[in-house]
C-alpha positions, 0 to 999 in steps of 0.5 A: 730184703732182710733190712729196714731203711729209714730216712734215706739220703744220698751225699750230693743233696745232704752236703751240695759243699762236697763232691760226694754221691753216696746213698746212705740212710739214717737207720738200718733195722734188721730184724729186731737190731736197730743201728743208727748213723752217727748223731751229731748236733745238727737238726734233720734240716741241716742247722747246727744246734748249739754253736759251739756249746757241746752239751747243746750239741749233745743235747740235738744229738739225742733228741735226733737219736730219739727220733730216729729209733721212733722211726724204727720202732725202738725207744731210747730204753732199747739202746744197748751200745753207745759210742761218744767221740770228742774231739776235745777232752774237754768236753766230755762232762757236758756231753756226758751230762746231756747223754746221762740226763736221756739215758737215765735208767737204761744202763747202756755199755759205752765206750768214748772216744777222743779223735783229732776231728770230725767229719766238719770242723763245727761238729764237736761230738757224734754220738753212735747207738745200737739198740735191740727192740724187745720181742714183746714190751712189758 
């Protein structure tokens, strides 16, 4: 297979509150191109993280960000893209600054995005990355 799958899941054990049955997994590494499902503030156990604070939201969001790329081989330093969607305006700067604060030096392109909701009413951001393992670390 030309891919890595790390931390596989299916949909009727993540969400029992829906009546989905999809296989899915938190990571896909191929070849040096790591890609990772959106983050938002929930912990790998469920629990939302933050309540309705964004920046603590943000803050969960990369911490499993930076897990997940562990997982994969990569480092936050990897990141190449990054997309943030809000679903308030409002809540960009404290979203922002808990991103900003992770990626400091890393020099990222990233798009946001304002959407009308996401896939739960709690979650007030998700966060999308795309990182490039380097063939060799200096």
């Amino acid at each position: 297979m030309a891919h890595d799958r790390f931390r596989k899941f299916n949909t009727r054990d993540t969400y029992p509150d829906q009546d989905l049955d999809n296989d899915l997994c938190q990571v896909v590494r191929a070849g040096n191109i790591v890609f990772l499902r959106g983050q938002v503030g929930t912990d790998f156990d469920g629990n939302l993280v933050g309540g309705n604070d964004p920046g603590a939201q943000a803050e969960q969001a990369m911490t499993n960000v930076e897990t997940l790329l562990g997982d994969a081989g990569a480092e936050l330093g990897d990141i190449c893209k990054i997309t943030i969607y809000l679903t308030d305006p409002k809540n960009r700067e404290p979203v922002y600054r808990a991103v900003g604060k992770r990626l400091k030096g890393v020099y990222p392109v990233s798009t946001g995005v304002v959407v009308s909701a996401l896939a739960k009413a709690e979650w007030l951001m998700e966060i999308d990355v795309i990182a490039v393992i380097p063939d060799r670390r200096d």
